[in-house]
C-alpha positions as CSV (number, residue, x, y, z in Angstrom):
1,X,9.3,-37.3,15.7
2,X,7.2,-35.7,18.2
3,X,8.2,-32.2,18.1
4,X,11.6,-29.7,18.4
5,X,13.5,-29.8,21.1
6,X,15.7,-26.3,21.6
7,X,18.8,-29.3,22.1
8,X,17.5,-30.2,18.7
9,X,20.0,-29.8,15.3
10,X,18.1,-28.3,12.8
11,X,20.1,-30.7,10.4
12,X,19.2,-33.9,12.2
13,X,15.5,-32.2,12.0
14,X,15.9,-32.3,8.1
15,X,17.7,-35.5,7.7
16,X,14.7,-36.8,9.9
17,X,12.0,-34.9,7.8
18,X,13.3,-36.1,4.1
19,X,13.2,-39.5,5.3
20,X,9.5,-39.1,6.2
21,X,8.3,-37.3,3.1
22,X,9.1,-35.7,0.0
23,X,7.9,-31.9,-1.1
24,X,5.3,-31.2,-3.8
25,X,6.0,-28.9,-7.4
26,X,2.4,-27.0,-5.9
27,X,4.2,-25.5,-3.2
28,X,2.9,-27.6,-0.1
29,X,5.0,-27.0,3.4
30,X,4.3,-30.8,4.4
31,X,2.4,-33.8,2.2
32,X,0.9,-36.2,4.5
33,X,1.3,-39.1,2.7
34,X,-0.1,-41.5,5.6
35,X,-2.9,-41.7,7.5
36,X,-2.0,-40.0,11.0
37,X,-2.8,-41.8,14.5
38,X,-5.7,-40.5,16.2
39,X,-3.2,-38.4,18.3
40,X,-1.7,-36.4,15.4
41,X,-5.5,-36.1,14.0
42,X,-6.7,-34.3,17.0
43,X,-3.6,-31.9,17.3
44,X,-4.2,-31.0,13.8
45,X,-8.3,-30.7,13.4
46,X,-8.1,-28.3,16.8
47,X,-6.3,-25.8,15.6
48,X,-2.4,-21.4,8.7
49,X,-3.8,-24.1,11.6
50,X,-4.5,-22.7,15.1
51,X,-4.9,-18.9,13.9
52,X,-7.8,-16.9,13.0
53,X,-8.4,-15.3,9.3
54,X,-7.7,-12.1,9.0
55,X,-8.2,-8.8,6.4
56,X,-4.9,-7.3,7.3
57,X,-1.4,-7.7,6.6
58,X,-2.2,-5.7,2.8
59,X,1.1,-6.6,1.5
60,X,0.7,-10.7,2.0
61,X,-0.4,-12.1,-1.1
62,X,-1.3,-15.5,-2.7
63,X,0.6,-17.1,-5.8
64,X,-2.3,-18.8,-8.3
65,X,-2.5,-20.7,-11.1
66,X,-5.9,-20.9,-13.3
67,X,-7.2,-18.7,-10.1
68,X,-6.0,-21.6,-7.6
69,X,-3.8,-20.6,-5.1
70,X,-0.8,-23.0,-4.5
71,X,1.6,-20.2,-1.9
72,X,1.9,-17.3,-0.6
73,X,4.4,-14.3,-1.0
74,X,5.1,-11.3,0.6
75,X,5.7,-7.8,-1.3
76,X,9.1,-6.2,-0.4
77,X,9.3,-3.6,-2.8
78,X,6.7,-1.9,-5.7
79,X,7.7,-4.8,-7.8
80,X,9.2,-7.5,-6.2
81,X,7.6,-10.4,-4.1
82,X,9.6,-13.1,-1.9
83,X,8.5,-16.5,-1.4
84,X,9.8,-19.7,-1.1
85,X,12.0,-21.7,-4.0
86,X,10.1,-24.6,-4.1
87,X,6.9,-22.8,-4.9
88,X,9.0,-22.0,-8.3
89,X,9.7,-25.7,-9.3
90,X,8.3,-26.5,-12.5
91,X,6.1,-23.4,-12.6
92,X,6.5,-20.9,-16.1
93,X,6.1,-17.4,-14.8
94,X,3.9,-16.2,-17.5
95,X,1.0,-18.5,-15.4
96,X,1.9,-17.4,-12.0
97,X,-0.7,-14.5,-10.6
98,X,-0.1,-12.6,-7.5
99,X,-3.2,-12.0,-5.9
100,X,-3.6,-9.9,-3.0
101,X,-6.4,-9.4,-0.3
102,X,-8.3,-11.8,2.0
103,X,-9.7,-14.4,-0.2
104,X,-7.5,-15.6,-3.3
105,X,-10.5,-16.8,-5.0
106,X,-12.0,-13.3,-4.8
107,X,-9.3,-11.3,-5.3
108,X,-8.6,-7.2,-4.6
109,X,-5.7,-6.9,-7.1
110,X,-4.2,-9.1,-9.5
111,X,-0.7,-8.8,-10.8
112,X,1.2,-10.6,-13.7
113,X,4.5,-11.8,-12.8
114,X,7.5,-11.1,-15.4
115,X,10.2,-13.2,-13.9
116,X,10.4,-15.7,-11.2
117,X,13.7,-16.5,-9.7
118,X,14.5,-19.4,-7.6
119,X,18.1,-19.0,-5.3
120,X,20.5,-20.7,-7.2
121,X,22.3,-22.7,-4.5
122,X,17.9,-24.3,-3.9
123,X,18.6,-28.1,-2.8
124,X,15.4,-29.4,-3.3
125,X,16.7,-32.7,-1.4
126,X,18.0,-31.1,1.4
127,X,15.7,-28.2,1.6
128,X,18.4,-25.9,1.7
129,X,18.2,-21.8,0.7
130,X,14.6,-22.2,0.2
131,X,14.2,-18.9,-1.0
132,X,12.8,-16.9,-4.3
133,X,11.5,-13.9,-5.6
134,X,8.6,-12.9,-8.0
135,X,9.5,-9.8,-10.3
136,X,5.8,-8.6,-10.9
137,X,4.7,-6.6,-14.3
138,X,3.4,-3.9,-12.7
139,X,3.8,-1.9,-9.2
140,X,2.2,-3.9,-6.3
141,X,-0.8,-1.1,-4.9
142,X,0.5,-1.8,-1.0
143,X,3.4,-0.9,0.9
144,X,6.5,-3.0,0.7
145,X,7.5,-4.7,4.0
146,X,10.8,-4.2,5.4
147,X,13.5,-6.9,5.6
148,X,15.5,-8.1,9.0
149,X,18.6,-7.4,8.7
150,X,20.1,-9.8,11.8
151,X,19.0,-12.8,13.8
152,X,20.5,-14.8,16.8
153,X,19.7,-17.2,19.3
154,X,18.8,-14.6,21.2
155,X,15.7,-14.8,19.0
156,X,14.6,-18.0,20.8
157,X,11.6,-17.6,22.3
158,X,10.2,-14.9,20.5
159,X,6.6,-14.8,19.0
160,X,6.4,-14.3,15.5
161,X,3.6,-13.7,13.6
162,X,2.5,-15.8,10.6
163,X,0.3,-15.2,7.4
164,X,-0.8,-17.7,4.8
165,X,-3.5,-19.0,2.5
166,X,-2.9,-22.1,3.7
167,X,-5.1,-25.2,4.6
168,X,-6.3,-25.4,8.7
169,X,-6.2,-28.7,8.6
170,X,-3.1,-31.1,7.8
171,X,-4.8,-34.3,7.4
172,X,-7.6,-33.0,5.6
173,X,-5.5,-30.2,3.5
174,X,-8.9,-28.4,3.3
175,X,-9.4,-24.6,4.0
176,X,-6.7,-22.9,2.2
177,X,-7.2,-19.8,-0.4
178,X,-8.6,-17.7,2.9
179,X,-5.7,-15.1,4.6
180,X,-4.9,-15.9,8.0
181,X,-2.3,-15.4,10.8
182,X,-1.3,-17.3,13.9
183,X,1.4,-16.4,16.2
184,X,4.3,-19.0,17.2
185,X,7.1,-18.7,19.3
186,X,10.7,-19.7,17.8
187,X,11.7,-22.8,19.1
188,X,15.7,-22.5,17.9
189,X,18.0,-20.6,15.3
190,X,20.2,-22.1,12.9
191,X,22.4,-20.5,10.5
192,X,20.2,-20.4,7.3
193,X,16.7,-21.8,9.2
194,X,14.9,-21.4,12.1
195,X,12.0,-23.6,14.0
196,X,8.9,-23.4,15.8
197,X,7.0,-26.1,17.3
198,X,3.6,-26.2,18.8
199,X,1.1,-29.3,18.8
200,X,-1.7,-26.2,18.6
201,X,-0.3,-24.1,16.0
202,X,1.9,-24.8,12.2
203,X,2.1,-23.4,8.7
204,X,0.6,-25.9,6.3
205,X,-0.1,-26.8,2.9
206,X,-0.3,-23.7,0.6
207,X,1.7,-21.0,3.7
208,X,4.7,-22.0,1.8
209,X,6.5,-19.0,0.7
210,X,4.6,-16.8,3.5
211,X,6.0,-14.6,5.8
212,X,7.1,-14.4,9.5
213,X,6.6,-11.5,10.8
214,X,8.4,-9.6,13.6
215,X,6.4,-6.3,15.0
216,X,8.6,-3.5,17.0
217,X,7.3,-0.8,19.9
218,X,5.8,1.3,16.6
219,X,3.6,-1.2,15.6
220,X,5.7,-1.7,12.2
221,X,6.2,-5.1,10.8
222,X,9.6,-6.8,10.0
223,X,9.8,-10.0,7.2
224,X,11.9,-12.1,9.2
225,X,11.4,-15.8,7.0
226,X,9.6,-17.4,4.9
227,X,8.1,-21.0,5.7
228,X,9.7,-23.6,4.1
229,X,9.0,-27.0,5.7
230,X,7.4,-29.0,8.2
231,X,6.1,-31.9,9.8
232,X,3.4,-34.4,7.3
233,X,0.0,-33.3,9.2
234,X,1.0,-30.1,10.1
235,X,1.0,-30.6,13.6
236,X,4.1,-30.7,15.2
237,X,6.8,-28.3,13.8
238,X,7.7,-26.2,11.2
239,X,11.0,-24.6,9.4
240,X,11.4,-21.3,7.7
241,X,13.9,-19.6,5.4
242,X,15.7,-16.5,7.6
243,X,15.6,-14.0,5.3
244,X,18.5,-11.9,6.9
245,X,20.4,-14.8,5.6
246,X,19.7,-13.5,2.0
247,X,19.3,-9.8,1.6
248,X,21.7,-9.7,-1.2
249,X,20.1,-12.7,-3.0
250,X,17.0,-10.5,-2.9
251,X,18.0,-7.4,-3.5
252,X,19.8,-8.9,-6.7
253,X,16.1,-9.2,-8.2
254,X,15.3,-6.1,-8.2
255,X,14.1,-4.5,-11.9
């Protein structure tokens, strides 16, 4: 596969994706389990991959384990985090930390997590409603981000902003655990999913569970999904959750 095409199914995308590679328990977006062609190599070493690290977006955090991060999550309310289902698998709540600010290694605040809740339709085979929530121990010290509420097709085309601790490099999987955001356009709009594919720019290893952002005339910013999936180096395209898609699975969480 060489990248999205807007003519493109996003289930003949997945059907083509499991066959490739299967997802990690740590949360990873894409494994590469084979060494890439010098093609796929270069797309991926020139460029979250292709954005810049950044000391903003205050209410993206990273998910860590013995002070390792492993996602990313976004805080929607005082105590109540979204991220992606598969960062869940296998992990006990009581050793998940939510770590917030520009470095997870050097964290600004550090937050115990009480509950975390994986959507209970989660396919882990088909990557379907790739969606969960952390219910933290204590009030996240940020501002909650608000959730879209509708998506179409209309959306294709659109840039979206990005945030993840992430690696920059998908061959490698080197350079996560630092904050940063690139900007993507949506390549197409499925009923639970949507895409984006640029040879320049991806989520990776470690975005998984991070936020896509969408930023009105005020400035203010809008959790529109949460990365999912993608391509095994990281280079080609990627799939997130659309979190209008599950408001109520969301808002269920809340303590």
């Amino acid at each position: 596969m060489t990248h999205i095409a807007t003519t493109t199914t996003l289930d003949a995308i997945k059907l083509s994706l499991i066959a490739a590679l299967a997802l990690g328990s740590a949360g990873c977006a894409a494994i590469a389990d084979d060494e890439p062609g010098e093609e796929e190599a270069e797309a991926t070493a020139a460029a979250i991959v292709g954005g810049q690290a950044t000391t903003g977006y205050a209410a993206v955090g990273a998910l860590t384990q013995r002070g390792a991060s492993f996602c990313t999550g976004t805080v929607v309310a005082k105590r109540l985090v979204v991220t992606a289902a598969h960062c869940l698998d296998g992990v006990r709540a009581s050793n998940i930390r939510f770590v917030l600010g520009p470095n997870a290694s050097a964290p600004q605040a550090q937050l115990g997590v009480a509950r975390a809740i994986a959507h209970p339709q989660y396919d882990a085979r088909r990557i379907t409603n790739d969606i969960g929530v952390l219910v933290l121990s204590s009030d996240a010290p940020v501002a909650p981000i608000a959730l879209n509420d509708a998506m179409s097709s209309s959306w294709v085309g659109r840039t979206l902003t990005f945030v993840g601790y992430g690696a920059t490099n998908g061959v490698t999987g080197r350079g996560g655990g630092v904050k940063r955001a690139v900007d993507i356009a949506v390549s197409q709009v499925g009923s639970t999913q949507f895409s984006y594919a640029d040879r320049t720019k991806n989520t990776c290893f470690g975005d998984s569970g991070g936020p896509a952002f969408a930023r009105d005339a005020a400035g203010a910013l809008t959790l529109v999904g949460v990365t999912s999936y993608g391509d095994q180096t990281c280079s080609r395209y990627g799939v997130d959750a659309r979190v209008d898609v599950y408001r109520s699975f969301i808002a269920s969480a809340q303590p």
